[in-house]
Structures are given as structure tokens and as C-alpha cells.
N, C-alpha and C positions, 0 to 999 in steps of 0.2 A: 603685253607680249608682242606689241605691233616688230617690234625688232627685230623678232623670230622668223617674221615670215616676207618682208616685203619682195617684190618681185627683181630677178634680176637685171641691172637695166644691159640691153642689148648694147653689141656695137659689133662692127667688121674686123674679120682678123684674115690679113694675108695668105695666101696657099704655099705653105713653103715645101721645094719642088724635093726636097731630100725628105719629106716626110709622105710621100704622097702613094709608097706602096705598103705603108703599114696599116691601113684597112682591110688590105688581100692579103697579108701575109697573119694577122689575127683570125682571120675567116679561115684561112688555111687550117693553123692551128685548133680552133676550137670545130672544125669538121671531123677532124682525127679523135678530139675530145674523149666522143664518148666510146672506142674502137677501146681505149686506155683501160678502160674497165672489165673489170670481171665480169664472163656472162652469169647470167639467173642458174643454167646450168651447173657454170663452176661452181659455182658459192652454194649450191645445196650439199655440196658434199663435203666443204667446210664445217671442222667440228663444232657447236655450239648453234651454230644458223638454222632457223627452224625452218627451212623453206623459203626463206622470206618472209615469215614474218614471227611476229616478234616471241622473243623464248619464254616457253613455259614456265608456270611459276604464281602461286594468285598475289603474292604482294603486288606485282609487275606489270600484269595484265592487264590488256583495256578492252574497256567492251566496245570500243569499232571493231577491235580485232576478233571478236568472238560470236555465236552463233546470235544472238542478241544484235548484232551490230544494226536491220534494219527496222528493229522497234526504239531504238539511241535514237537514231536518226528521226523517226517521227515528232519523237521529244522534243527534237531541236529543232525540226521544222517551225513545228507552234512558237519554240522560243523568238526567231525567228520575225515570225508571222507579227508577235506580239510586241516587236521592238527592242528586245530585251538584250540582244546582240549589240552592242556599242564596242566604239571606239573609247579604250581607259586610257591609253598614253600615247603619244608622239614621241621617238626620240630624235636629233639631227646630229651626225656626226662630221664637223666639219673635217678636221683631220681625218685621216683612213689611223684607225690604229689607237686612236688617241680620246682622252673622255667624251663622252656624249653630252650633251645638251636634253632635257625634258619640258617640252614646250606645250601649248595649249592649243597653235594652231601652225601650220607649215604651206605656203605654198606650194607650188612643183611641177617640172616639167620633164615630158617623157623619160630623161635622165633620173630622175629622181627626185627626191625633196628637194627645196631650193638647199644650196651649200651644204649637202651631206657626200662626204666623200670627194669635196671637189678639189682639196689639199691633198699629200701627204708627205712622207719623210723619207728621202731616199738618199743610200749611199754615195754618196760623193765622189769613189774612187771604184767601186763599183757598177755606178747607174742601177742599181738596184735598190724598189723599192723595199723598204725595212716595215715590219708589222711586228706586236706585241708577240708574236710566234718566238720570233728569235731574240726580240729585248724589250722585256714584260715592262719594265719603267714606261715605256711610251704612253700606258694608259693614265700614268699621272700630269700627263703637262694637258692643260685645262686651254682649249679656246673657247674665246666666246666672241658672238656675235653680233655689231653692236650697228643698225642701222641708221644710216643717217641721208633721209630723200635730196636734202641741199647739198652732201657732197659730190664731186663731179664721180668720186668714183663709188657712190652709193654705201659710205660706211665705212669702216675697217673690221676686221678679223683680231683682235685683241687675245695673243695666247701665253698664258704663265704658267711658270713652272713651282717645282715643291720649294716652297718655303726655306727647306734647309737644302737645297743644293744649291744655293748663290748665285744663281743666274737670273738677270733681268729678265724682265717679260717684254714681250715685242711684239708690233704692231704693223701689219698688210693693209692693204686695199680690198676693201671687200669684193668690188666689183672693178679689177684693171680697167682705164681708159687706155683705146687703142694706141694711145703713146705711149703709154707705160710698158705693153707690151712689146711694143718694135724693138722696146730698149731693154727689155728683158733677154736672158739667153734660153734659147730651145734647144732640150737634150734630150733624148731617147732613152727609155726606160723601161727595166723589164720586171716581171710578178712573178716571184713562183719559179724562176729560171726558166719560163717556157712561151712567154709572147711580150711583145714590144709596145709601148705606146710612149706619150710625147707628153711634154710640161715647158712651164716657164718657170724657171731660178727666180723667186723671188726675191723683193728689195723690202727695205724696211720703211714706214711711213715715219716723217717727226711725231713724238722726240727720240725716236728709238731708232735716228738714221744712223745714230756713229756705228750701231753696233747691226751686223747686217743677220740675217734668220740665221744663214749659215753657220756663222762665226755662233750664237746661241746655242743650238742645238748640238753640234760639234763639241761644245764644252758641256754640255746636260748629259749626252751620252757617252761623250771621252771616243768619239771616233766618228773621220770627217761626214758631216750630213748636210743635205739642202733640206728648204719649204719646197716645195714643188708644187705648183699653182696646174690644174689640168687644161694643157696643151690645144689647139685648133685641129687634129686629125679626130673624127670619129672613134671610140672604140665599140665595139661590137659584145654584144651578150654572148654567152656561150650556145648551141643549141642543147634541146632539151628532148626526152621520149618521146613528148606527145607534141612537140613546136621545133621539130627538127630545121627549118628556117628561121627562127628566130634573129640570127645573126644579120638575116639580110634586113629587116625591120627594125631593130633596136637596138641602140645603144646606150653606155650607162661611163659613168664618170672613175673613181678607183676603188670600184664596191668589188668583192674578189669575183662574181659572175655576173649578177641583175642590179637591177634599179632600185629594187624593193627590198623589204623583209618583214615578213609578218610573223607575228607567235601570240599565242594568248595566255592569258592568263591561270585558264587552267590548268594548259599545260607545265606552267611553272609551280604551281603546285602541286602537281603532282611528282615532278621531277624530286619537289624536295622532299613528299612523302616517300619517297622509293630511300632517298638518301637517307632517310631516318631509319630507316630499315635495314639500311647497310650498317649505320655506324651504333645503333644501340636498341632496334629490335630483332626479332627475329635471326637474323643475318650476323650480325653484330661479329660472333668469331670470324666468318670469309667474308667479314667486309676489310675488318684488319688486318686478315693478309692482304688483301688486293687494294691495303694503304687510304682505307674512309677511315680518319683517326681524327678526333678531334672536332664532329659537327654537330654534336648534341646540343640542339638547341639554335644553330645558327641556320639560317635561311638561305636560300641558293637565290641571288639578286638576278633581276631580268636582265638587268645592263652588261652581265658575264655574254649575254649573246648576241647584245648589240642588233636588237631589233629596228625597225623605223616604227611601226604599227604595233601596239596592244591592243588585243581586242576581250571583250567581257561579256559574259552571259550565256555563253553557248552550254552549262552546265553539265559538259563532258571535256575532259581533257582530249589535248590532239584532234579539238574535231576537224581545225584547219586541214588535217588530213586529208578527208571528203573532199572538200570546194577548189572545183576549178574556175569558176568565174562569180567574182561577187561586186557589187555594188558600196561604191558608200553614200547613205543618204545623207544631204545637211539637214540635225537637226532644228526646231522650233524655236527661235531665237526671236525673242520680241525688241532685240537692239539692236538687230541687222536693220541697216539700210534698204528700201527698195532696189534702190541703183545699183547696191553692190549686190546683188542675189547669188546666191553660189548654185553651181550647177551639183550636179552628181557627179560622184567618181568611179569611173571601171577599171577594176583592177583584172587581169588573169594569172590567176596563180601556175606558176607555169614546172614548177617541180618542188620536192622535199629541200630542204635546208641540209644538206651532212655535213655536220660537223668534223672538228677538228679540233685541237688541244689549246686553242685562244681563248675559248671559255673558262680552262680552269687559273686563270689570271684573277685576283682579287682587284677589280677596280681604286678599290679605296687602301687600300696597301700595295699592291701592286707584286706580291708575292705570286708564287705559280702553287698553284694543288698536284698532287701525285695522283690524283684519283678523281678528286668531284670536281666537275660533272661527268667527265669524260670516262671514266673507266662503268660508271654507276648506269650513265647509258647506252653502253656497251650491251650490258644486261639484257635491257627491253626495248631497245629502241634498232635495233639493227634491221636491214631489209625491207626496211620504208622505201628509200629511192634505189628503185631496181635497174641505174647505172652505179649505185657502188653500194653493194648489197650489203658490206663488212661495215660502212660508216654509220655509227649513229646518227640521229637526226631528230633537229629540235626548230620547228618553224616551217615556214615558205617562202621559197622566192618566188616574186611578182613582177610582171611589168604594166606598167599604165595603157588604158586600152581609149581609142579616141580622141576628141581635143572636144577642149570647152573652149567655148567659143568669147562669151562673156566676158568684160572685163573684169577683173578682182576675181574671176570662179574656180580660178584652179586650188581651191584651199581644203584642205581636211584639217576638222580641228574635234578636239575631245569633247565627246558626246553626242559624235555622230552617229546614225544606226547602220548596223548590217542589213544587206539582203543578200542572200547565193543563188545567183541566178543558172548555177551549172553543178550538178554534184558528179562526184568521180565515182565511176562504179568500182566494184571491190576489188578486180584484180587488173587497175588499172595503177600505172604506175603515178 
């Protein structure tokens, strides 16, 4: 998996002077961010909201939520204690929008994983980036990332598309030389319709120069697109409840707010216990109105959420809930090098994940759901992040905390341990 993870090689990129107040004007916007949302007040009085937190019901219920929640906890301390907390998967998403990758180890810098989110797919005649939201195919065109230390520009980005849409696959530079990009174009782009950041139009590497990204994906989706390589302006995180500066310390590539994303594994099964319950226990009639039709027996994939971090052991669902600042240890590795020693990694988990309807996308067909996951955790999951009390929410966003110093140490790879070095008290958001 050496491929997965090598380090990105540095180089200088010009200050170009027309892009130089879309730092302040991102800061602008994401100060306003959280004013957008409903207060805790309002949304108590929304029908279905149980306060904030999660609605009544015992298929649904989680015992953080419940008067039990500080004897869970004890539980998972020992877990914990005991090592039993690991790292189960990496994913790396080089396109925003587009399949993920399941790696074994990932390097990564305050931005994020190495090459997760450092593409994406933007309207050509709009400047607007495009996401699986408005055209679910995106999650079938496949990058992969194929490293190579003897090229000047560290690799290529190798990305295909389905089999039956007749379109060639095509090949970037993994890591632009700073000539590549003076001769690239720089164009302003916007997320969401509501802030701006920067990219480079990319070019195609041989043999796939006659046919340029553009001219590809334009025919994959039947409407004009670029690759769009992420730009030399800064973009800024959003701030958060409890990290309302945020914005002034970190920055993140075209991840929709942070660097990170963690969920565990519990959580995912429990998700699909509820959904079982919707479509043929208990539930089964008012799952079918409210369109769970058809999941008997089928599993709710982690990749619908497009995590970077699986985590394993904590023996409660949602306990990422609790943790606001945790650790990842390297584990015991009798083939690690001396020389290359890995440091430890701090993460802070800096708010809930709310979701949105990109989830119910099928990775592997690429169809949309009426209903799961999204309406299923509507149910029990609303009033987790007390900036949008109405979204459901599945994970946490993270940002990297510190610098390793080390050469080779910035890596997390599967079968690291957890430790939480910050727990969140109960009516914190």
C-alpha cells in the first residue's frame, strides 16, 4: 500500500493578486455560518424534536442518551484502557464526490489525509462545484492513486469511469510541478452557492493527452465539467460551538467543512439495526409509508458516508459522541524501521457530522434511496449538533491537533489504538 500514502512533495506557488481576498471573504461567511441556524429554543418547539435529544422510542434509543449513560461510559473507559479501541479502516477520497479508496495506511497534513478531497468536479459554465447531491453517477467514476517517488511530479491520479458509458479513463499528475501549474488556469469557485475558493483546470498526462479531463467528464455527465486540482489560496474551516476561531487556525482542501471525518463502526450497525426495524420489524407498516421498501436483509455500507477514520471496539454505538479530543497511538509493529518511528496523532473532534441526503446514494449502483439512511435517521438521531438541531447526524468532524516533527511520522494506519484524552460532558454540544 506504499502507494496510498507517500508524502506530498512540496514546491512554491505564486500569490495571485485577484485571489488574495478570498480568505477574508470565506472568514466572512463562515462567521455568519452558525447565526443560519435554528436556535436550541426554536427547535424545542418543533414537532417530533425531543429537546434535543434523540426521540423516544426503545428500538432507537442509545444508552449515552439515557440515565445509564455515566455507567456506558465507565465500560468504555476500560475498553479503552485496554486497547481495544482501534483504528478498522482508512478511507482516502481523492475526488470530492467521487469513490473512495480503502487503504491500510495514509499519511497527512493539517489539511487532511494526503490526496483526500484535493480534486473535484466543477461546472464549467457555472464555476460551481458539482457533488453526488445533484448528480448521484459521480460516485461511480473510480480514482486511483498510483505513486511513483522517481516521477518529477510524484505519480499520477489514474481515474475511470463505468465500463458501459464509453468513456476513456484519464490520467493527472499527482503532485503538479510548479511549471505545470503557472500553465494551468486559475478560476474561482463556489460550494453550496454560498463561498468562494480557487483551483487549477487540469491537463491530462500521456497517453491520455489528446483527450483533456474536461473534454471526459463533460461526456460522462452530458454537461460541461472540469477536474479541478485545489488552488494556492487558503480555504478556512467553518467555526464550530465549542472552537468558534477555528477558522483563524485551520484550513482544509474541498471536504464540505473540516479535514476529518470519523464514525465507527458501531455506529454503523446500529444504523442498520434501526433500518431493519423500519423495513420488516416492528415498524415495518410506518416504515413503508415513510418509503424503507426493499432492505431486508441488505446492509447500510460505511462508504454511503464517506468517512476518512473507522474506528472499532468502543462496544457502544455513537460513543464518538462523548470525545473531544483523542489520540492515535502507532500500534506494535515488529517491521517498522527504527528510523522511520511514527509519532502519535491528535485529533480534536471539533462538532457532530449533520448529515444530508448524499448518503442515501448507492456507491456501487449509484442509484439514490427515498428513505435510507436519511429519513431512518431522522428518527433517532436529530439534535446531536445543537447548531442544526433538525439534521440528523452520523460521525465527527476532526481537525489535526500539533505537528510531528519526525520524518515518515505523520501516518495513521489500521490497527492503531485509541485513547480519549477529553470527554464531552452531557449537555455539551
Amino acid at each position: 500500500m506504499a502507494s496510498t500514502h507517500s508524502k506530498l512533495t512540496s514546491w512554491v506557488i505564486p500569490t495571485l493578486s485577484v485571489l488574495s481576498v478570498l480568505s477574508a471573504g470565506v472568514y466572512l461567511y463562515y462567521s455568519s455560518y452558525s447565526s443560519l441556524a435554528k436556535t436550541k429554543k426554536e427547535v424545542e418547539t418543533d414537532e417530533g424534536v425531543n429537546k434535543g435529544k434523540m426521540r423516544k422510542g426503545p428500538e432507537e434509543i442509545s444508552p449515552l442518551m439515557g440515565p445509564e449513560r455515566e455507567e456506558v461510559i465507565e465500560g468504555m473507559k476500560k475498553k479503552l484502557e485496554a486497547g481495544e479501541v482501534v483504528v478498522d479502516k482508512i478511507y482516502v477520497h481523492p475526488i470530492k464526490s467521487c469513490k473512495g479508496t480503502s487503504v491500510q495506511s495514509s499519511t497527512y497534513t493539517p489539511e487532511g489525509l494526503d490526496y483526500d478531497r484535493k480534486w473535484c468536479v466543477v461546472d464549467s459554465e457555472t464555476n460551481k462545484i458539482l457533488t453526488a447531491r445533484e448528480l448521484a453517477k459521480l460516485v461511480l467514476i473510480i480514482p486511483r492513486i498510483e505513486v511513483d517517488p522517481t516521477s518529477p511530479y510524484g505519480g499520477k491520479l489514474v481515474v475511470s469511469f463505468p465500463a458501459d458509458s464509453g468513456v476513456e479513463s484519464l490520467e493527472v499528475p499527482l503532485c503538479p510541478t510548479e511549471e505545470m501549474l503557472k500553465a494551468w488556469e486559475v478560476i474561482e469557485v463556489t460550494m453550496f452557492n454560498t463561498y468562494t475558493m480557487d483551483g487549477y483546470v487540469t491537463t491530462s498526462l500521456p497517453p491520455s493527452a489528446s483527450s483533456s479531463p474536461s473534454t471526459l467528464l463533460s461526456k460522462y455527465l452530458s454537461h460541461p465539467a472540469h477536474l479541478l486540482y485545489k488552488g494556492p489560496t487558503p480555504r478556512p474551516t467553518p467555526p464550530t460551538l465549542l472552537y468558534p476561531s477555528l477558522p483563524e487556525t485551520t484550513n482544509a482542501y474541498f471536504q464540505d467543512g473540516f479535514p476529518l471525518h470519523l464514525a465507527s463502526e458501531e455506529s454503523l450497525v446500529e444504523v442498520g439495526r434501526v433500518v431493519e426495524v423500519w423495513s420488516e420489524g416492528g415498524k415495518k407498516e410506518e416504515g413503508k409509508k415513510m418509503g424503507v421498501v426493499g432492505w431486508e436483509g441488505r446492509p447500510v455500507e460505511m462508504q454511503r458516508f464517506r468517512p476518512n477514520i473507522v474506528l472499532k471496539g468502543a462496544g457502544v454505538p455513537f460513543a464518538e459522541d462523548t470525545w473531544e479530543e483523542i489520540t492515535i497511538v502507532p500500534s506494535n509493529n515488529q517491521d517498522d524501521d527504527a528510523k522511520h518511528e511514527r509519532e502519535a496523532t491528535s485529533i480534536t473532534l471539533v462538532s457532530p457530522c449533520a448529515r444530508c441526503l448524499l448518503p442515501n446514494v448507492d456507491t456501487i449502483t449509484g442509484e439514490r434511496d427515498k428513505a435510507v439512511p436519511y429519513k431512518v435517521l431522522m428518527k433517532f438521531r436529530t439534535g446531536i449538533d445543537k447548531e442544526r438541531m433538525t439534521k440528523p447526524c452520523f460521525g465527527v468532524n476532526g481537525v489535526f491537533v500539533g505537528k510531528q516533527e519526525k520524518e515518515g511520522s505523520r501516518e495513521i494506519r489500521v490497527g492503531d489504538k485509541v485513547q480519549v484524552d477529553k470527554w464531552l460532558a452531557a449537555d455539551e454540544p
